[in-house]
N, C-alpha and C positions, 0 to 999 in steps of 0.2 A: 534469581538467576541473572545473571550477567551477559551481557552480550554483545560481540564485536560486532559491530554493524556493519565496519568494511569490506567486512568480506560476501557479505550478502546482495547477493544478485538479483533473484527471482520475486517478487513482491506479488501474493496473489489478493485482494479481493475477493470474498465471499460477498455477495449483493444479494440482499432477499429479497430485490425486483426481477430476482431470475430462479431465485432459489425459494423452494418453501420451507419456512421455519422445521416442521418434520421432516427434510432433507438435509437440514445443515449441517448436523455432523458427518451422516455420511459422508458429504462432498468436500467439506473438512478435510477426513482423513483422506480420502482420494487424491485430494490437492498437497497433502502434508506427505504422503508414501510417495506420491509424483516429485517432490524435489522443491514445492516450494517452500523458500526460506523465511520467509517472513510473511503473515495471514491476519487480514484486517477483517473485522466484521463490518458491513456496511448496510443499516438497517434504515431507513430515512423515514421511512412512510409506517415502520412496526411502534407501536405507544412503547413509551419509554418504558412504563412499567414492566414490557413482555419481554424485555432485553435481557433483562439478568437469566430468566432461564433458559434463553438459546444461546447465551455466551458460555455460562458457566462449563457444560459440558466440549465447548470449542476450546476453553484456555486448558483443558486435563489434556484435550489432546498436544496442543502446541507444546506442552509442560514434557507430554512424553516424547514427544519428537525433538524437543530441543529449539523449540522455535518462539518466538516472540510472537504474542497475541496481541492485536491492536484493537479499539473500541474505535470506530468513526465519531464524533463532536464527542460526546458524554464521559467526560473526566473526572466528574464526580463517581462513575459509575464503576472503575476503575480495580480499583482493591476489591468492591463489590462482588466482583465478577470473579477475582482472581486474576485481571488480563495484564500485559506489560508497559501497557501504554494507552495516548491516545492519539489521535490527529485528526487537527483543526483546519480548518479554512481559512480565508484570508477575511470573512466576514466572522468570525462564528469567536475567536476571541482573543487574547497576545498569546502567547507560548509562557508567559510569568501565572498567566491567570489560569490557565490549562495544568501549569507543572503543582499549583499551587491546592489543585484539584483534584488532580491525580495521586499526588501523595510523593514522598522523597524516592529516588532513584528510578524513577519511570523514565519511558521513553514517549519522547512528543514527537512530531510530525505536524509539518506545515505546510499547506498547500499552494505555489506559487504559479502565475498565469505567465510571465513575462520574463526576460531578463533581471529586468528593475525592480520587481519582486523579489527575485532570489537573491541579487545583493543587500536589500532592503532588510530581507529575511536574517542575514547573517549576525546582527548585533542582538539580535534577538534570543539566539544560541537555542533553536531546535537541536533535532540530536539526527534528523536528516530532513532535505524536502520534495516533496513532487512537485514535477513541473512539466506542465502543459495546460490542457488536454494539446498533444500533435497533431491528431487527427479527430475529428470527426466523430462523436463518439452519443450513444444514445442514452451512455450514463450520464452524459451531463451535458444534455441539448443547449443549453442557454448560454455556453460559450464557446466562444470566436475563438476555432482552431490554432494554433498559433505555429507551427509548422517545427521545420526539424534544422531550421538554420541557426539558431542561437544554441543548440546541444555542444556544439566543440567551446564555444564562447561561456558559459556557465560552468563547463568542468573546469575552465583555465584560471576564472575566479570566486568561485565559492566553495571553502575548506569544507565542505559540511558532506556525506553521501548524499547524492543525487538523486531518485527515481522518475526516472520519465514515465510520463502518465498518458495516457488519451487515444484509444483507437487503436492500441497496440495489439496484433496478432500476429502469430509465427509467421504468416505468407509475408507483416513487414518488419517484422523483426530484425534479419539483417541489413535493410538501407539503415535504421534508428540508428544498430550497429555501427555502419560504416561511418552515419554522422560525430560518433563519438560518445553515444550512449554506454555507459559502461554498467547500470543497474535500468531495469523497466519494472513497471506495475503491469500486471494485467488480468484484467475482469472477461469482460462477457467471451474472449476468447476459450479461457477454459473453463468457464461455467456451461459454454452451449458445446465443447467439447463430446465430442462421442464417447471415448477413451479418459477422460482427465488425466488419469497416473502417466498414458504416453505420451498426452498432450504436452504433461511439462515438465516431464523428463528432454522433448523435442527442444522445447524451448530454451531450458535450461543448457542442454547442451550447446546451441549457436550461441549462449550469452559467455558459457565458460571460454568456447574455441577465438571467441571475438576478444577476452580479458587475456 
């Protein structure tokens, strides 16, 4: 399956530090009927071995929705799975050794901290990247928030989709907005969600009214 990435807004994060492996698909299709466009699985701390059977069932659903499944590091694990992609960190390995792992026509993802990251990032030719964390964020305590001044600055020089990452929830959804955000990621917002499907249907609607 093929897929335009520019059109895609809503980036969710499945984290099995909030989710338990026998809730994943549920929350899955929650997140997928809610409007999200593109769904990473992010398992850190699960043995790699235990991956392929909580993924497999996550990529029929994306398959049915239409949506691109993403693996977090494990590129080899890729076709495995059945998933669309992967995305890497700016430690974990190049986007050559990643596409090279994943297998032809996948989509990579790159994770970028800085301005000077994400132009760095560009010769590189991911097929888009995040960038922050903006705020503050428990998924990834170990780094220095990097704030929402350089969002107009990054759209203006890197040809690639964008996804702003870090601390993002609907209450700040529209300042990122008004910074020039035009796609976000976001996790523990609607994993700790009450509603999921309204949560980001909410969401998605401020990202569409803002595009």
């Amino acid at each position: 399956m093929t897929f335009d990435l520019s059109t895609r807004r809503l980036y969710g994060i499945l984290d099995l530090g909030y989710v338990t492996p026998e809730n994943a698909a549920p929350t899955a299709l929650a997140m997928l009927e809610g409007g999200v466009q593109f769904l990473q699985l992010r398992a850190k701390n699960t043995a790699k071995s235990d991956i392929p059977a909580i993924a497999r069932p996550l990529a029929a659903l994306c398959r049915d929705h239409a949506v691109p499944f993403i693996l977090n590091d494990h590129p080899d694990l890729v076709s495995q799975v059945g998933a669309d992609g992967a995305h890497v960190g700016q430690d974990d390995m190049s986007v050559a050794e990643a596409r090279a792992l994943a297998g032809p026509g996948k989509i990579i993802g790159l994770s970028t901290h800085s301005l000077a990251q994400a132009r760095a990032a560009v010769p590189q030719s991911p097929d888009y990247i995040g960038f922050g964390p903006l705020f503050a964020t428990p998924t990834k305590p170990d780094y220095t928030p990097i704030g929402t001044s350089d969002i107009q600055a990054v759209h203006e020089s890197i040809p690639l989709p964008i996804f702003c990452i870090g601390g993002i929830k609907s209450e700040n959804l529209p300042s990122v907005l008004n910074q020039g955000a035009r796609r976000v990621v976001i996790v523990s917002g609607i994993l700790q969600a009450p509603d999921i499907r309204s949560y980001c249907r909410e969401c998605l609607e401020l990202i569409e009214q803002a595009n």
